[in-house]
N, CA and C of each residue as an Amber inpcrd file, in Angstrom:
protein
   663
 -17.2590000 -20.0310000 -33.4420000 -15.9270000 -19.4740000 -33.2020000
 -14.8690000 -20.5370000 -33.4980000 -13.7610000 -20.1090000 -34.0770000
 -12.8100000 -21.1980000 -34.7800000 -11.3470000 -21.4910000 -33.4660000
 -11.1980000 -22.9840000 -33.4690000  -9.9710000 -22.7970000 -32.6260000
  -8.8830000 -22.6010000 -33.2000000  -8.0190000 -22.2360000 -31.8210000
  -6.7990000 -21.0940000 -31.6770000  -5.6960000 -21.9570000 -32.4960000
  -4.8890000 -21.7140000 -32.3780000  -3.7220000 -22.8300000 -33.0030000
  -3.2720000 -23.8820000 -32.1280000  -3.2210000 -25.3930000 -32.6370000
  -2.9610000 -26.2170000 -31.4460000  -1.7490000 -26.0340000 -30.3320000
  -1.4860000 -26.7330000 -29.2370000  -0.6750000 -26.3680000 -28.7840000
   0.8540000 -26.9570000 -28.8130000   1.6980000 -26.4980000 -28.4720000
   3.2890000 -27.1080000 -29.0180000   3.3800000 -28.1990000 -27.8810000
   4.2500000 -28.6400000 -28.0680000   5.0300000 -29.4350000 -26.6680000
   5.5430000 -28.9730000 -25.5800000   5.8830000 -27.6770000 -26.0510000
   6.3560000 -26.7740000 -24.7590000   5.7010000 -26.1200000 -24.1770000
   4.1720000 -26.1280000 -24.9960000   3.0790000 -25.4940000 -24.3960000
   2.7920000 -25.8020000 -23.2260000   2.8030000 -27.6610000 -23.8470000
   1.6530000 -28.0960000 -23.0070000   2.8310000 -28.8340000 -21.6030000
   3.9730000 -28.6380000 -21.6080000   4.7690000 -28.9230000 -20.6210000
   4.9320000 -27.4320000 -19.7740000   4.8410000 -26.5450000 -20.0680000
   4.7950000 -25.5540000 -19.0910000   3.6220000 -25.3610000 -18.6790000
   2.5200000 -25.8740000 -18.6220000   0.6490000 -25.8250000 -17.7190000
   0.9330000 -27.1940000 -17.5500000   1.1810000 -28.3340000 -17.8330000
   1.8100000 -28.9560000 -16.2930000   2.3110000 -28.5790000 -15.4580000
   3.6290000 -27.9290000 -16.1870000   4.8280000 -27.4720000 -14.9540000
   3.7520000 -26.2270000 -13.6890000   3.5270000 -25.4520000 -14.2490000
   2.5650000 -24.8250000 -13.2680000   1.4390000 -25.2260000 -13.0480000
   0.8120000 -26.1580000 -12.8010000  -0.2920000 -27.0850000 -13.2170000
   0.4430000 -27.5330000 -11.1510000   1.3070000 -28.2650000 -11.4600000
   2.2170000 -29.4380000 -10.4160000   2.4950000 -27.9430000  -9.2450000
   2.9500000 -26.9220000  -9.8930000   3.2890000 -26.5170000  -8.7170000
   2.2090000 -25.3570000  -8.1720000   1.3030000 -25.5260000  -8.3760000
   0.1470000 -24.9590000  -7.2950000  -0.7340000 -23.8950000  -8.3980000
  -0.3060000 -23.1980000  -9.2440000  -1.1860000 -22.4850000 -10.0350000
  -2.4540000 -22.8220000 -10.2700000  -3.4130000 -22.0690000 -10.1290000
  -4.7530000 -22.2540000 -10.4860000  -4.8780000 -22.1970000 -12.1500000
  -5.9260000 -22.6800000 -12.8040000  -6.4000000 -22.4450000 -14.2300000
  -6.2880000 -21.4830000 -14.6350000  -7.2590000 -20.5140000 -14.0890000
  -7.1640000 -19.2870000 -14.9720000  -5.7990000 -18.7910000 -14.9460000
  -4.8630000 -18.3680000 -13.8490000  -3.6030000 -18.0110000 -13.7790000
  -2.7380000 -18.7670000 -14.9290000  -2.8010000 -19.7800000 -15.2640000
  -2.3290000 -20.6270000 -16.2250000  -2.6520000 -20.2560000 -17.5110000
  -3.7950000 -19.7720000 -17.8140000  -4.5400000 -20.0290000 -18.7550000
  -3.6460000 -17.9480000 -19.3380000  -4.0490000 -17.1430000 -18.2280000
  -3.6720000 -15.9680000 -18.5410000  -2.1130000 -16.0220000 -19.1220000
  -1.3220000 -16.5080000 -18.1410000   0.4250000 -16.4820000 -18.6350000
   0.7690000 -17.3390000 -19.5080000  -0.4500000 -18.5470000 -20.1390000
  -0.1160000 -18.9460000 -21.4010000  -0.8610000 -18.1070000 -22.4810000
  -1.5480000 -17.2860000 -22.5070000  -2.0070000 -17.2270000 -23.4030000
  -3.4750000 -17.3580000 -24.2580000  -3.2380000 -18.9420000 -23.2770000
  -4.6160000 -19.7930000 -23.9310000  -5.8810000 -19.9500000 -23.1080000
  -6.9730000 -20.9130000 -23.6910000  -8.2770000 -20.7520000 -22.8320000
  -8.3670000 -20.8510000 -21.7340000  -8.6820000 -21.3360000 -20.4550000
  -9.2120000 -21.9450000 -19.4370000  -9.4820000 -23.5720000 -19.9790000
  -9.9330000 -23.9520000 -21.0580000 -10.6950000 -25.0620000 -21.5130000
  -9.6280000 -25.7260000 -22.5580000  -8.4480000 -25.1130000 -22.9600000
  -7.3310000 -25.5200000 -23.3970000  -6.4120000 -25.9190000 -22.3570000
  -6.1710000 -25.2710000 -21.4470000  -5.6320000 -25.8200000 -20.2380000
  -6.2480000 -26.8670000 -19.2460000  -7.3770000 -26.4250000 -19.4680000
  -7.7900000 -28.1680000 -18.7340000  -7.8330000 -29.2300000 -19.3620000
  -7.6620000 -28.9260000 -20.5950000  -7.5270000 -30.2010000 -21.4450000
  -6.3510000 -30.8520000 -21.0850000  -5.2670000 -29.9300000 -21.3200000
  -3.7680000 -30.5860000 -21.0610000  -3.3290000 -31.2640000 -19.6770000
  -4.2060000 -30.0910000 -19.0540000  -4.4510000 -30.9460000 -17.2430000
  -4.8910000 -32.4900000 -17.3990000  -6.1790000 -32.7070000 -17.5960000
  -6.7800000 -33.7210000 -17.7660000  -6.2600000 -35.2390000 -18.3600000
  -5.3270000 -34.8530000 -19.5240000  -4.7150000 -35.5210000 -20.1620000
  -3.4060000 -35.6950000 -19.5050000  -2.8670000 -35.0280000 -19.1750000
  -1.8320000 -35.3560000 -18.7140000  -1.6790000 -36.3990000 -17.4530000
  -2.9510000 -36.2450000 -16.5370000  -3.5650000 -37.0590000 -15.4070000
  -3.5940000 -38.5060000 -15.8930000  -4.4960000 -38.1750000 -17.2990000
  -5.0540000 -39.5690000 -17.6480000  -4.9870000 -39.9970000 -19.0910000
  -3.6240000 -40.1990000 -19.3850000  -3.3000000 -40.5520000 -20.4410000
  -4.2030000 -41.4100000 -21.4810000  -4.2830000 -41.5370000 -22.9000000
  -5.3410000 -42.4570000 -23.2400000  -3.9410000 -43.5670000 -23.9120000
  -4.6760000 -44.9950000 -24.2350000  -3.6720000 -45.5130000 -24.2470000
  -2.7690000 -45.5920000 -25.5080000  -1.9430000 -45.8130000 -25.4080000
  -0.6540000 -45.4790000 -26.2180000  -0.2540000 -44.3900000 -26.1880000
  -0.9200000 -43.6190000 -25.7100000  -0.0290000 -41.6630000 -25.8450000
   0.5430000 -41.7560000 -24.4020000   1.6960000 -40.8380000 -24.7820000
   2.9010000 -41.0000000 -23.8000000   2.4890000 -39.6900000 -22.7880000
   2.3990000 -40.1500000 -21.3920000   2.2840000 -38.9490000 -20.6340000
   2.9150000 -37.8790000 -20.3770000   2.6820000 -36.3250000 -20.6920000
   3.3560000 -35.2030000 -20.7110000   4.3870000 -35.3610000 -19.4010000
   5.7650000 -35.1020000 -19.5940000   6.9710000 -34.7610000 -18.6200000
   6.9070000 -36.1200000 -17.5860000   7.3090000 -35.4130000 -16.6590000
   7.8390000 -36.5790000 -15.5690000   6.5930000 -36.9920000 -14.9420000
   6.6130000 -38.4680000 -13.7960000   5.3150000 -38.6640000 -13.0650000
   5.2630000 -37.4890000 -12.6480000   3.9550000 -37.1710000 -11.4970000
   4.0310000 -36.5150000 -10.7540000   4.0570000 -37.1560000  -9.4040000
   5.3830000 -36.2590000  -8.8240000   6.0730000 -36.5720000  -7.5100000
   5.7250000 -36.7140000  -6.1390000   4.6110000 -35.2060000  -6.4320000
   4.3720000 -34.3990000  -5.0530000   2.8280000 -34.1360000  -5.2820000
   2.0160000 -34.4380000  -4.6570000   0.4600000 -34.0510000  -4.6610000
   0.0970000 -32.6560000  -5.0030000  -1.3610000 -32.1010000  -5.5650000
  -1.1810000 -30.8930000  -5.8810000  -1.2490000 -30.0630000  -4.3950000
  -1.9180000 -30.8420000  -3.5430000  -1.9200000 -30.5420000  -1.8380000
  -0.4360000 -29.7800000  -1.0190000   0.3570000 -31.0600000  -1.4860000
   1.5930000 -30.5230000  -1.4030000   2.3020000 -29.9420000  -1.7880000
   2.2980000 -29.4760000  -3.2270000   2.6920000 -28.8030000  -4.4130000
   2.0570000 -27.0420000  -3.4120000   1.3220000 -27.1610000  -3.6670000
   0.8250000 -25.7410000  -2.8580000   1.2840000 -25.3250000  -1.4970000
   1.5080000 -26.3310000  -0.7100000   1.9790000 -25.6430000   0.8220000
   3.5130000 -25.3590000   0.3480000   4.2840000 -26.3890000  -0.3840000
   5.6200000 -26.0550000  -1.1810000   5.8210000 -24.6200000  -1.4230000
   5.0160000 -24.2950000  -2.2630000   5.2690000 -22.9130000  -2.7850000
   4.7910000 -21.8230000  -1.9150000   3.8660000 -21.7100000  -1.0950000
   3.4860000 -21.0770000   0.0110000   4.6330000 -20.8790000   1.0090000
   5.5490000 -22.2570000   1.2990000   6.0820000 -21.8970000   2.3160000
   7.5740000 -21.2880000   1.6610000   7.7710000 -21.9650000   0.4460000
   8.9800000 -21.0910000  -0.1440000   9.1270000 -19.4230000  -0.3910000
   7.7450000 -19.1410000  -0.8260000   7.6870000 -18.0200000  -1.6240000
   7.5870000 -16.8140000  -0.2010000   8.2530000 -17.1280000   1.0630000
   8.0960000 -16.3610000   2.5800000   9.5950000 -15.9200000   2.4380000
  10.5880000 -17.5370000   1.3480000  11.7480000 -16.3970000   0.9200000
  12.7670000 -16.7050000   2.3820000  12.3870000 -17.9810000   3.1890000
  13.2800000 -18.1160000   4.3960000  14.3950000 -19.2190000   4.6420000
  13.5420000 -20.4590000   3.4810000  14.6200000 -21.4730000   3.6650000
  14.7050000 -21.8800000   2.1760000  16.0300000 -22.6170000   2.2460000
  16.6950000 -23.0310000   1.1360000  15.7890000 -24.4750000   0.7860000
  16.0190000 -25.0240000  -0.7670000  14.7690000 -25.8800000  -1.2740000
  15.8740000 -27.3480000   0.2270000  16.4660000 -27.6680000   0.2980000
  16.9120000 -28.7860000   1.5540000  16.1620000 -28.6150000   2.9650000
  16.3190000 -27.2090000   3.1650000  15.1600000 -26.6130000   4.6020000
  13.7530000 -27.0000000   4.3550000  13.7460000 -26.7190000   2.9930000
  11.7740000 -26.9050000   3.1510000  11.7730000 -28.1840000   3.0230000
  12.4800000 -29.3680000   1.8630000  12.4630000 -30.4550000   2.1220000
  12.0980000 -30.8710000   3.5510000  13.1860000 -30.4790000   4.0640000
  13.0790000 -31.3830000   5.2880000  12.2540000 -30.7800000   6.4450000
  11.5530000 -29.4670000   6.3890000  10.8390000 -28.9350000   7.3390000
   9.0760000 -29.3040000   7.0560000   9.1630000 -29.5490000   6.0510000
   8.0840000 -30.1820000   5.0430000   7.8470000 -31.6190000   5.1660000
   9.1250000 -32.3250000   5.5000000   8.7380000 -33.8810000   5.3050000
   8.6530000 -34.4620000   4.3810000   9.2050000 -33.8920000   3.2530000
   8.6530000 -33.9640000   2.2460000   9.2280000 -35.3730000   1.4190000
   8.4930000 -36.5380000   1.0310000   8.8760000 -37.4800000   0.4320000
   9.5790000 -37.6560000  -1.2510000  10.7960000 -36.6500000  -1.3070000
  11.3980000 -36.7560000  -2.4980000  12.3150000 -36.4330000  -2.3640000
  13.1730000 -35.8300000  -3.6130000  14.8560000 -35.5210000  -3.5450000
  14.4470000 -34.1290000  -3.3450000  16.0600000 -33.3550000  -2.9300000
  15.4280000 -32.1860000  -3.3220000  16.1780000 -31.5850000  -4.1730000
  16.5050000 -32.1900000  -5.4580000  16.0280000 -31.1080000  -7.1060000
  14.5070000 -31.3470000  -7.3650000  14.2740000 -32.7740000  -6.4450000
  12.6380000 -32.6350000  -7.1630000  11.8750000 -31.5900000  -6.7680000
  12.2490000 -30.6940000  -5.2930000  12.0460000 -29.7710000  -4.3200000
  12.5300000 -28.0770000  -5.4760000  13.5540000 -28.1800000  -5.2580000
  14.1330000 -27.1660000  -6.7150000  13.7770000 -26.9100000  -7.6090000
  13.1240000 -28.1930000  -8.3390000  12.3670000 -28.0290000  -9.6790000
  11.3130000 -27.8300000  -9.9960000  10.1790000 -27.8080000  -8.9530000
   9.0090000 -27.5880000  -8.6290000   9.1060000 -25.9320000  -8.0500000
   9.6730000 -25.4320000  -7.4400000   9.8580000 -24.1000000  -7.3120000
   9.9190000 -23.6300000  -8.1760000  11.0230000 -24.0600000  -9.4080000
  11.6950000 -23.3310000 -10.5330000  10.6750000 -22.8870000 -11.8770000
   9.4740000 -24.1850000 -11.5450000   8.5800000 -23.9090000 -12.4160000
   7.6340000 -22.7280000 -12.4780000   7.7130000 -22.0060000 -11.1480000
   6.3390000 -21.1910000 -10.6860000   7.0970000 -19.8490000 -11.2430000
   6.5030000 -19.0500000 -12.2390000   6.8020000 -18.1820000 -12.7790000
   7.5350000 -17.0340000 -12.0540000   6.3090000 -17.2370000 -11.0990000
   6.8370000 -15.7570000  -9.8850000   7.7340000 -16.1310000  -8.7290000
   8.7850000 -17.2080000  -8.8490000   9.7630000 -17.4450000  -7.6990000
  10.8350000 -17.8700000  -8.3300000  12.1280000 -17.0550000  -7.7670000
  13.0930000 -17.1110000  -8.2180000  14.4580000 -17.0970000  -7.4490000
  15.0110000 -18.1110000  -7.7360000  16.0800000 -17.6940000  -6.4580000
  17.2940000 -16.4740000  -6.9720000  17.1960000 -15.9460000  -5.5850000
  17.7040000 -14.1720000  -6.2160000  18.4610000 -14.2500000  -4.9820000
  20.0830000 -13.2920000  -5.4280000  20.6670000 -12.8640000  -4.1770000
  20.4720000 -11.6840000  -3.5030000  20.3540000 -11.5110000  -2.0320000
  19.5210000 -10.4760000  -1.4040000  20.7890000  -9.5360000  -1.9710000
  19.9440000  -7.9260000  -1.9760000  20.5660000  -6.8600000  -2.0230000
  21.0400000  -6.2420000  -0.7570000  22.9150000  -6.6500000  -0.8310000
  23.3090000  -5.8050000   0.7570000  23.1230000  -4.4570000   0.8220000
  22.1260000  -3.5990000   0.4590000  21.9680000  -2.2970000   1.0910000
  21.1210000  -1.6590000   2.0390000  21.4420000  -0.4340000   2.4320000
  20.5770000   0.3110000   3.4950000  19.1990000   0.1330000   3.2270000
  18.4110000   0.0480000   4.1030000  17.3880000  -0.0750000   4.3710000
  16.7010000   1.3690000   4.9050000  16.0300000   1.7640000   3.6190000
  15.7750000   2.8900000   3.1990000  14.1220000   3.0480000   3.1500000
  13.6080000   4.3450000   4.3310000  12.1380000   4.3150000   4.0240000
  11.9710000   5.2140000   2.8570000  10.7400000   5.2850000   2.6660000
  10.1340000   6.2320000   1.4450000  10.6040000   7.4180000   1.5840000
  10.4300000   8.4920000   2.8390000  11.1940000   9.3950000   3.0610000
  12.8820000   9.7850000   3.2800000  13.6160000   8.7190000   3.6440000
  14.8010000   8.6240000   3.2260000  14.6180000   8.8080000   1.3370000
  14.1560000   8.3310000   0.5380000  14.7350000   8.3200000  -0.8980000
  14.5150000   9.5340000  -1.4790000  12.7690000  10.3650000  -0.6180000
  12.5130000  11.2360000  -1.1790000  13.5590000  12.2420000  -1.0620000
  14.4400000  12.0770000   0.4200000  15.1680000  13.6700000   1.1370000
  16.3000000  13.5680000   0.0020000  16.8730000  12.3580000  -0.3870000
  18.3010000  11.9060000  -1.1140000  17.6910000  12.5870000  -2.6790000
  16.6630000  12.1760000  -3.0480000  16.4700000  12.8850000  -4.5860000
  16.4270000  14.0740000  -4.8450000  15.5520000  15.0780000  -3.9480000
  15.3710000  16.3220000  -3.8010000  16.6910000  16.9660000  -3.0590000
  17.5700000  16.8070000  -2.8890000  18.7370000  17.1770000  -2.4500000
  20.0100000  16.8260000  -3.8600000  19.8290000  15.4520000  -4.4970000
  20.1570000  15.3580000  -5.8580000  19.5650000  16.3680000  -6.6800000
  18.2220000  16.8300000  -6.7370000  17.8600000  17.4890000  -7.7540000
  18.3020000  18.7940000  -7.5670000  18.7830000  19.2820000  -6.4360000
  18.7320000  20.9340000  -6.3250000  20.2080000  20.7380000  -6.3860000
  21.5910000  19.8480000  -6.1190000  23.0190000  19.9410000  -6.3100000
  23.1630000  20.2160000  -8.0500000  22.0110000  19.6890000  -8.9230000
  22.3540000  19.3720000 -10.0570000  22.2670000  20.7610000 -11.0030000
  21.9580000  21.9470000 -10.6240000  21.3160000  23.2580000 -10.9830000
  22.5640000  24.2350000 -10.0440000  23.2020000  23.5200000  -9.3620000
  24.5410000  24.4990000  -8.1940000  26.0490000  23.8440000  -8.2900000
  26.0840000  23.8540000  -9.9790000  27.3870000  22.6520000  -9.8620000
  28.5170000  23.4470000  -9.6670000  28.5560000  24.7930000  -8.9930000
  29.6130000  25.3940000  -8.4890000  29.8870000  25.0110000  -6.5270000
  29.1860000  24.6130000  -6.5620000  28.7400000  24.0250000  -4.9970000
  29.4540000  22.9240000  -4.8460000  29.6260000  22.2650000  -5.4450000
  30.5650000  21.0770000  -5.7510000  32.2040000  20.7380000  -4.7460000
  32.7160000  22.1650000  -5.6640000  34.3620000  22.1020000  -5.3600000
  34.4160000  22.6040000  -3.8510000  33.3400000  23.1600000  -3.0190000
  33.2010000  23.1640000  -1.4680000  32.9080000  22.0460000  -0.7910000
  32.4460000  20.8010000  -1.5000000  32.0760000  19.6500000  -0.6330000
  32.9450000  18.8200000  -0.2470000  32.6720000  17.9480000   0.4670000
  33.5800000  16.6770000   0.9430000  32.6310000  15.5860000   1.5780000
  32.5630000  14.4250000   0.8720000  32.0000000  13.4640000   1.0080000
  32.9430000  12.3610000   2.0880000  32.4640000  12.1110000   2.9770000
  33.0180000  11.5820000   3.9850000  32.0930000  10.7370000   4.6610000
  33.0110000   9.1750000   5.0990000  32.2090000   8.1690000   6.2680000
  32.6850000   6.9330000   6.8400000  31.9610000   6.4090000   7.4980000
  33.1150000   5.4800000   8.1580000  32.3780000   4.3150000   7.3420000
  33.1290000   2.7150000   7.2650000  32.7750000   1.5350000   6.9360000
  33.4920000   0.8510000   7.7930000  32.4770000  -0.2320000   8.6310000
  32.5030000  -1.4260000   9.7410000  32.3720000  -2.8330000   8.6520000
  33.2530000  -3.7380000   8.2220000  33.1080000  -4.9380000   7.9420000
  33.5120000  -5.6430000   9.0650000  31.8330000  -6.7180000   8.7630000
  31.7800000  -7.7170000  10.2150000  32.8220000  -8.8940000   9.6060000
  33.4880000  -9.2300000  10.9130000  34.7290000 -10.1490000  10.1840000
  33.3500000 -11.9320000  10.4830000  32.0410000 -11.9650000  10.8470000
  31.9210000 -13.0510000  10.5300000  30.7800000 -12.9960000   9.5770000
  31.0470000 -12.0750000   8.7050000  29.7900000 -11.5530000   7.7620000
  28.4740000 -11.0630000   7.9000000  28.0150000 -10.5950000   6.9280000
  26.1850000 -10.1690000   6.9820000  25.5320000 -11.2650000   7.6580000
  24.4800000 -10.8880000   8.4950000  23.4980000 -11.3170000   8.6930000
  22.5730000 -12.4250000   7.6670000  21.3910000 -13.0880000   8.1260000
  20.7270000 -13.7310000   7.1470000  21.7060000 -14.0540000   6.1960000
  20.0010000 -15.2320000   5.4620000  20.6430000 -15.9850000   3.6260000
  21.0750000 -14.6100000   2.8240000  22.2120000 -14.9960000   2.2010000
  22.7260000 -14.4460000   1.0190000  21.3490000 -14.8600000  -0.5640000
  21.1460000 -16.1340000  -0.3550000  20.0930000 -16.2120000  -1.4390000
  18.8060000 -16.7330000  -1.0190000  18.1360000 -16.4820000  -1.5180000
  16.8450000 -16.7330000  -1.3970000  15.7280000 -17.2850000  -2.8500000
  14.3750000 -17.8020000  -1.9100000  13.2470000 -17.9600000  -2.9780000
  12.7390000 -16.6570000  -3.2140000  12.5810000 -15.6200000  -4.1250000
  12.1980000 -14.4680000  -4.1330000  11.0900000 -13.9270000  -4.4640000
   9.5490000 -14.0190000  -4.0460000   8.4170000 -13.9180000  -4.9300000
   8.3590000 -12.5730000  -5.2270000   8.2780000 -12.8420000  -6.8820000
   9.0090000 -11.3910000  -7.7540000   7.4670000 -10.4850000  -7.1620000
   6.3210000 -10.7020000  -6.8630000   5.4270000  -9.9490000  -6.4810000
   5.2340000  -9.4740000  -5.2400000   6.3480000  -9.1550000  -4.4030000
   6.9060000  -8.8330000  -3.5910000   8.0690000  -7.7530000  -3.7060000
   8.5330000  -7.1540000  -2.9970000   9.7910000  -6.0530000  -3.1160000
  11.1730000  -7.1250000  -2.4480000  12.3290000  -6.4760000  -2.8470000
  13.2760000  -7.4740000  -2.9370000  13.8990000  -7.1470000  -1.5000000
  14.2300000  -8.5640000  -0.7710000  14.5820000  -8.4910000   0.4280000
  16.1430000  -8.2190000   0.3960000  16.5930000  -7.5940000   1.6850000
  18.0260000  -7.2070000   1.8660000  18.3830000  -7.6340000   3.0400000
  19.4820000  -7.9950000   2.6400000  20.4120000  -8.5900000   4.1200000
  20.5760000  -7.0070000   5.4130000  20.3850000  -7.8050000   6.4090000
  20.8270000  -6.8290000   7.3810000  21.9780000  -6.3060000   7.7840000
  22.3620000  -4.8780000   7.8800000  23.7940000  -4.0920000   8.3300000
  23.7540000  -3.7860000   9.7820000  24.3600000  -4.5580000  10.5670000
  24.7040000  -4.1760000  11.8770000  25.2900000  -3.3820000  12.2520000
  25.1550000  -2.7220000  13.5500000  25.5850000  -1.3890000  13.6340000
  26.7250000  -1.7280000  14.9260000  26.5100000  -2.8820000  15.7690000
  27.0790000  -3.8200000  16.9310000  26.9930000  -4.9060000  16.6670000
  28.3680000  -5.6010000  17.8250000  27.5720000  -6.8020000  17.5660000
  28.8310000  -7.7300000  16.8720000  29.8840000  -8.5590000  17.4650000
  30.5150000  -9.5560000  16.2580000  32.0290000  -8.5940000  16.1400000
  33.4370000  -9.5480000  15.2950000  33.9300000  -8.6440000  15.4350000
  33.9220000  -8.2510000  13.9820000  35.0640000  -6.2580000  14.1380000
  35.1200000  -5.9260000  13.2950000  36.1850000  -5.1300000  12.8080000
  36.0270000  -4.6230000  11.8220000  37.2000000  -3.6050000  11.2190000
  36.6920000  -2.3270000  10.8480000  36.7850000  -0.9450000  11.1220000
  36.4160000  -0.0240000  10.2660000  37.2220000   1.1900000   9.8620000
  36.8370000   1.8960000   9.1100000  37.6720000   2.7460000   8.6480000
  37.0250000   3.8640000   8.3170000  37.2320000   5.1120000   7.9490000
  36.7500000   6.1250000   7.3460000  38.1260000   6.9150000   6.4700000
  36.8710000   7.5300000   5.6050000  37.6980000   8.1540000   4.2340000
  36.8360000   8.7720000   3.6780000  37.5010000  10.0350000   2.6310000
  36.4790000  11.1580000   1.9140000  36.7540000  11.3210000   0.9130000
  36.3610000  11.9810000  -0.1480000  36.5730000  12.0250000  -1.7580000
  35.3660000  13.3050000  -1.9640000  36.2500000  14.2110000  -2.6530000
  35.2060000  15.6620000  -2.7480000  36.0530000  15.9040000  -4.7140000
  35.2410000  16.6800000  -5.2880000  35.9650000  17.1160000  -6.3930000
  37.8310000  17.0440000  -6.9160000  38.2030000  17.2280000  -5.9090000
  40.1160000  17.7980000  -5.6780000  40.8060000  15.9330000  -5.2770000
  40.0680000  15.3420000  -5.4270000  40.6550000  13.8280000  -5.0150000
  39.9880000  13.2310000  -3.7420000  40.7580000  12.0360000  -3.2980000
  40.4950000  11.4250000  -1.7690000  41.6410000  11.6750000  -0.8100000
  41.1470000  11.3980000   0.2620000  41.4870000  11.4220000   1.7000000
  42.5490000  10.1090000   1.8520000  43.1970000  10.1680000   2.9850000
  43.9330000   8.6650000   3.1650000  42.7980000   8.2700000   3.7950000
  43.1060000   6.8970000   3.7670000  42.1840000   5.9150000   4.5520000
  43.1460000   6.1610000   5.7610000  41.6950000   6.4590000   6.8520000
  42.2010000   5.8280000   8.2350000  41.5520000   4.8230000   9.1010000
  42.6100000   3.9230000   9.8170000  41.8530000   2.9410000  10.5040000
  40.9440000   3.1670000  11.2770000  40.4260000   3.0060000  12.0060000
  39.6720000   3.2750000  13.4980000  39.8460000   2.1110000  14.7120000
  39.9830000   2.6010000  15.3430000  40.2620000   1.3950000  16.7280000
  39.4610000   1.6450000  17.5480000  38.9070000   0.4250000  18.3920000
  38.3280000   0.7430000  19.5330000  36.7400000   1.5170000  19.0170000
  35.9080000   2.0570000  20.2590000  34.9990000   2.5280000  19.7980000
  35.2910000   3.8310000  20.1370000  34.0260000   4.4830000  19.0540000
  34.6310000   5.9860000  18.6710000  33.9780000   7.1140000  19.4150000
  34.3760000   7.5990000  20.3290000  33.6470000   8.8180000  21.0720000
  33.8230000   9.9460000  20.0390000  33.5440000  11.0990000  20.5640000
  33.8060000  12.2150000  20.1940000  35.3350000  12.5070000  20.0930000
  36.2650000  12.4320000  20.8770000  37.7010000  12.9190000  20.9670000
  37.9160000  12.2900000  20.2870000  38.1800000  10.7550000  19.4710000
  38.2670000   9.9800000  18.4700000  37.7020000  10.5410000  17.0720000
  36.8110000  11.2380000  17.2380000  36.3200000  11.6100000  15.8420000
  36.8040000  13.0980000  15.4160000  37.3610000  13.9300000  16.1630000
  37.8790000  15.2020000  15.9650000  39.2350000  14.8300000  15.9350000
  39.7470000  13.7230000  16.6680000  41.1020000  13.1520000  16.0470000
  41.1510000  13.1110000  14.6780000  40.4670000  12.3680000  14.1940000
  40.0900000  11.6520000  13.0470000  39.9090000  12.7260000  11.7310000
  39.1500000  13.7310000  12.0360000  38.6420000  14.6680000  11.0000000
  39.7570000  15.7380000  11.4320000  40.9830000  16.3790000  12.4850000
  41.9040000  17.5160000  12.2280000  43.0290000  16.2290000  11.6940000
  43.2550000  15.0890000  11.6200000  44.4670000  14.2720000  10.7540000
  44.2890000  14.0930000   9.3440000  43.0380000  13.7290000   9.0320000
  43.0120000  13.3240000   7.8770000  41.7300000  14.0300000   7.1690000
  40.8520000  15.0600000   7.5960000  39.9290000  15.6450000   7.1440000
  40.7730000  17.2460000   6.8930000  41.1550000  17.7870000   7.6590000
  41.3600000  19.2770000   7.8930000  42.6390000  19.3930000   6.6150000
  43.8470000  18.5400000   6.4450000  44.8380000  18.3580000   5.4860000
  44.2330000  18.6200000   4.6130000  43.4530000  17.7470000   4.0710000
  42.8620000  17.2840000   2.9040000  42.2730000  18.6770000   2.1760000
  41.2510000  19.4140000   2.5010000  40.2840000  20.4900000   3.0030000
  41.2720000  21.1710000   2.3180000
């Protein structure tokens, strides 16, 4: 059997790069492309340079020991690469912390998605209720889309960004329902235009909300 085509420089610096940060062989071997026995070559060599050839990329920083609890404890998606540094102990800078993350194919720092937190049956009731409006588009000019919005004046909950292991579903910041202060408002928009915005004060019983919907709902209507 004849070999494959040799490998580039960028080959063989990305099976280090995942090499350093915890990937096993074969995993390496699959997302490059190449053998198992091509990748350990570059492993090997890269360890143990022969002399005069220049060793692939930077030393290595961080043990492969450590290289692995690194990415284990990042890829949970809770602390920033300075948190794990330092919750880690970890004896380096931390871009060296950053850059060792950055290498692992499947982690990425991603900003959480601020939305509802939606089970399977929530999406199913919302589609099948989309699918049957879309066949009654005379149904339309009777509706009125209406609701209130609470912004917390000391913001969302949790990190805004995170380590994100893409083999995972994408985490979302939490919407409080109490709790902190706030501002809210409600307003509607149906076929014929929108509603005024109205403030809301205080918390909202019932007599507050029939306030609310004969001022600025019933007009509108």
């Amino acid at each position: 059997m004849g070999k494959g085509p040799l490998l580039t420089d960028e080959e063989k610096g990305r099976i280090q790069g995942l090499h350093e940060a915890g990937v096993g062989v074969r995993a390496i071997a699959k997302k490059t492309h190449r053998s198992p026995d091509a990748v350990l070559r570059v492993i090997r060599r890269s360890k143990n340079p022969k002399r005069g050839e220049a060793r692939l990329g930077r030393p290595q920083v961080l043990s492969e020991r450590t290289l692995r609890r690194l990415v284990r404890t990042a890829a949970k998606g809770e602390l920033s690469a300075t948190q794990l540094k330092d919750q880690l102990s970890l004896d380096c800078s931390t871009r060296t912390v950053r850059r060792s993350i950055s290498a692992v194919d499947w982690l990425v720092y991603s900003k959480m998605e601020n939305t509802l937190q939606l089970s399977a049956a929530h999406k199913t009731a919302r589609l099948e209720w989309a699918k049957a409006m879309v066949v009654r588009p005379d149904d339309w000019a009777q509706i009125i889309f209406s609701d209130e919005k609470k912004w917390n004046l000391d913001g969302p909950d949790g990190l805004q960004h995170y380590w994100r292991d893409l083999r995972q579903p994408p985490r979302q910041t939490n919407r409080r329902q109490m709790g902190g202060g706030s501002v809210m408002v409600w307003g509607g928009f149906s076929t014929a235009g929108k509603t005024e915005l109205a403030v809301l004060v205080g918390r909202q019983a019932s007599q507050h909300y029939i306030y609310t919907v004969s001022e600025y709902l019933l007009p509108f209507a």
